[in-house]
C-alpha positions, 0 to 999 in steps of 0.5 A: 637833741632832745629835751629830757622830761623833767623827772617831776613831771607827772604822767597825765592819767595821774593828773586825771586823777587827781583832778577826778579826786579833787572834784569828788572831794569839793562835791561831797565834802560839805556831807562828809563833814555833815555825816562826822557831825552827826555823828559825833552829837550821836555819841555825845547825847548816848553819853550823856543818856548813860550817865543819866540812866546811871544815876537814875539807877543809883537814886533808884538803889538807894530808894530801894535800900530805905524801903528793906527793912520795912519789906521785912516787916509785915506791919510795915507793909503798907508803907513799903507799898506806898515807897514801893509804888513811889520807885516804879513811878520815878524809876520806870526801865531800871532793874530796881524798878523790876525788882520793885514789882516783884516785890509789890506783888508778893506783899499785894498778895500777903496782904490779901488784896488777892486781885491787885496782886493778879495784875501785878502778876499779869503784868510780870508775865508780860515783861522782860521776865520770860525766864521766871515765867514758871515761878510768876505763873505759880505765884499768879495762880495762887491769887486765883486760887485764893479768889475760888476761881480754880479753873483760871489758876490751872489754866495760868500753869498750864502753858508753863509746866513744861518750862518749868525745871525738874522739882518746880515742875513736879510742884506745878503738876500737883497743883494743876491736879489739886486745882482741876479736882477742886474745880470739878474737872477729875479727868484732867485732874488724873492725868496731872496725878499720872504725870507724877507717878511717871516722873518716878516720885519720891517712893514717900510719895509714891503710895499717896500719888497713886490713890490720889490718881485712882481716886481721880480717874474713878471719879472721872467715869462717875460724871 
């Protein structure tokens, strides 16, 4: 009689298996474990780079908060530029320390130091805020104005007016014909007064608009 195959007994393509599961395991273990290391030191130096990019945005804050009212007081705008210069150094990459710049380039301005303030602006231009692009290039453009060179503040509107949202663009138009016409370009400066009468103006404005583009496109066929 035959003997009964013992019910535990295993099939041997499981053993196989097995076998081939087993040596898989003892050849890559050793980087498996080096692969969990790696990453479990990954998520703790991303922990702790939170939490110091964390409270470096909270000193930077407070910093803020000390310089506001100073910020509000035009006598006190030296010392805001010095606090203001302060945070950009030991702050660089927080929000507040773009909010710093931004307020540093307006008090640049509002002091007169018209070609510092150009740079600060150029280098907002140049940084994460793509969205203000119409509102920096108009504050940019003013510096320019502000130093007589009338041609380089149209010429830093000019890529922005299409950006720019329906009653900012309005406003960027009248500059760029005001700026071409004090730089002693009536052609262009016609075609930006045109602009205007075609976005269909405020009727207050219409009159005015009108004579200033007639008087533009005259002066064009004269030169």
């Amino acid at each position: 009689m035959a003997k009964k195959r013992d019910f535990v007994e295993q099939p041997p393509e499981i053993l196989t298996l097995q076998l081939r599961l087993l040596q898989y395991l003892k050849d890559y273990w050793k980087g498996v474990v080096a692969g969990l290391a790696v990453l479990f030191i990954g998520l703790a130096v991303w922990g702790i780079m939170a939490q110091v990019q964390s409270r470096r945005t909270e000193k930077a804050g407070a910093a803020m908060a000390k310089l506001n009212p100073l910020l509000s007081n035009p006598q006190s705008a030296a010392a805001a530029l010095k606090g203001l210069d302060q945070i950009l150094k030991e702050y660089p990459g927080t929000p507040t320390a773009l909010e710093a710049a931004i307020f540093r380039a307006h008090l640049l301005y509002q002091t007169k130091n018209y070609a510092e303030a150009a740079k600060a602006y150029e280098a907002l231009l140049q940084g994460p805020l793509s969205g203000w692009d119409p509102i920096i290039a108009e504050s940019l453009s003013y510096c320019y104005e502000a130093q007589g060179d009338y041609r380089k503040a149209a010429q830093t509107l000019e890529p922005v007016v299409e950006k720019a949202a329906r009653p900012l663009q309005n406003e960027i138009y009248r500059r760029l014909a005001m700026l071409l016409e004090q730089a002693g370009d009536p052609k262009e400066a016609a075609k930006y007064w045109q602009q205007l009468l075609d976005k269909v103006p405020d009727p207050a404005l219409l009159a005015y608009y009108k004579e200033k583009a007639a008087a533009a496109e005259a002066a064009a066929k004269k030169k």
